[in-house]
C-alpha positions, 0 to 999 in steps of 0.5 A: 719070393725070396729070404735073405738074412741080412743080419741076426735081427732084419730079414728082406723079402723080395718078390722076383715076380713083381719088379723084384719088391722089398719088405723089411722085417726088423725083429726086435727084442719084443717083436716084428716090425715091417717096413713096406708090405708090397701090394697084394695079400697073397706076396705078403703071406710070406712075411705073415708064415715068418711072423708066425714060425717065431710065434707072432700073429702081426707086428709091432709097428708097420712102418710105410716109405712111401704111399705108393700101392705095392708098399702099402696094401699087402697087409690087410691085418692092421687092426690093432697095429700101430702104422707109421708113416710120413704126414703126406703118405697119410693124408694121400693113402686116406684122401683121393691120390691113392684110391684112384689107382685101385681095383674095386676089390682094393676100394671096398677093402679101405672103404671098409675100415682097412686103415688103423683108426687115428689111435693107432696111427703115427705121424712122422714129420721131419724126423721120428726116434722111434724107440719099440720092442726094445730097439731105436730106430730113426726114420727121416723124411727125404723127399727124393722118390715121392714129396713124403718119402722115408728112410729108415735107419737102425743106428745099432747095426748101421743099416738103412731102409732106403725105399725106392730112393734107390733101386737095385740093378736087376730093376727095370725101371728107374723113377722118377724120369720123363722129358725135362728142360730143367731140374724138378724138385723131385731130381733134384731131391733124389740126389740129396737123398744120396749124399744124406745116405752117404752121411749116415755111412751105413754098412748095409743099405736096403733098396726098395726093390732089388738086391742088397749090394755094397752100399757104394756101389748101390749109391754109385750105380743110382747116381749113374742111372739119375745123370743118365735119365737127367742127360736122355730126357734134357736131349729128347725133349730139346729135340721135341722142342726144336721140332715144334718151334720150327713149324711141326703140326700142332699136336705133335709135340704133346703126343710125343711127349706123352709117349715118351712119359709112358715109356719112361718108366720101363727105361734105365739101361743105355741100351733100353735109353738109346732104342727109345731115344732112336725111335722118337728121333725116327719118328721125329724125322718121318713127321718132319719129311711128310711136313716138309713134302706137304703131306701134313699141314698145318 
């Protein structure tokens, strides 16, 4: 786990060994408050030990970018602390899109009582000043990595917390991605998110998991790998197309598509796009000499 400063009042914590995670801890005047809380209890016992050094037990508010497991679950001691988060993150962690990506140990834990009561929850629909401990803080719904994504905006020190909106460069995977003839909402919101980041011209600006860089830089190295993705898939996917409507086996182009779905995750870097692109073409060409020799048949 590391710690870095990143001014007199926000601390980041990033988690090397799981995809590089980040939790945000905003010490206000009169407390913590902490954006995201990775997956597991055991990565967020760092935060709680920093908690702890400056004599807090829990924070003020717990603020949630998205629903997605390994933001949400870290932090088993919510009792009693006010949770802040988009309307669908709400209804997805306490409905069933959450729970079907659980452990057991993860179930019995929401099934028992984990979330904070409705007392103690907050809803933001489109745009939430969030006034706590002394401090302003803005949180926006953009709907760019995930339909209730949130950034989060601390206008006194122009920085944004900007969840996996954006990702830093030492990150593995980019989302979302996958075989496409057009544009989905979702890519198309992930390039709105950019420009409304831009328009807040922040001075730092927090990835959901990486490391801070400039936050041109980080906008500029997003929009590469969002073209990129855009440019890799739209050129897979007519491929799978040309293939299947030129009298390939029924069933194949599902598969492939399914194939390259589950890989398209651990995919950003050209080279990593270029081998996949490569292996699908060769199996691609493999089918298409066995259909052409009669060895597959429709």
């Amino acid at each position: 786990m590391r710690t870095h400063k990143l001014n007199e009042r926000v601390f980041l914590f990033m988690d090397d060994g799981h995809h590089h995670e980040n939790v945000v801890v905003i010490w206000t005047p009169s407390g913590p408050v902490v954006v995201d809380s990775f997956r597991f209890p055991s990565q967020f016992q760092a935060v709680e030990e920093h908690m702890r050094e400056r004599g807090c037990s829990r924070p003020l508010a717990q603020i949630f970018t998205h629903w997605h497991p390994n933001h949400t679950l870290g932090n088993r001691n919510l009792a009693g602390t006010r949770v802040v988060a988009q309307r669908l993150t709400w209804e997805f962690m306490l409905g069933g899109r959450l729970a079907g990506q659980l452990g057991q140990e993860e179930l019995q834990w929401m099934q028992g009582g984990g979330w904070p009561g409705p007392e103690d929850r907050k809803v933001v629909e489109k745009e939430l000043n969030l006034s706590i401990g002394g401090m302003s803080l803005r949180l926006l719904h953009v709907a760019g990595h995930t339909a209730d994504s949130l950034i989060v905006q601390i206008p006194e020190y122009r920085l944004v917390i900007a969840g996996d909106n954006l990702v830093g460069p030492e990150v593995e995977f980019f989302f979302p991605s996958g075989p496409t003839r057009k544009r989905t909402p979702e890519l198309d919101g992930l390039a709105l998110v950019y420009r409304h980041i831009r328009l807040l011209a922040p001075k730092i600006v927090v990835p959901g998991h990486g490391w801070v860089l400039p936050p041109e830089e980080m906008l500029s190295l997003n929009e590469h790998r969002l073209k990129s993705v855009l440019r890799r898939s739209a050129e897979i996917a007519q491929r799978l197309l040309t293939w299947s409507e030129s009298g390939g086996p029924e069933g194949f182009n599902e598969y492939l598509i399914k194939t390259w779905l589950s890989q398209a995750n651990a995919c950003v870097t050209m080279d990593e796009q270029e081998a996949l692109k490569e292996s699908v073409g060769r199996v691609l060409n493999q089918l298409g000499e066995a259909f052409a020799h009669g060895v597959l048949r429709e």
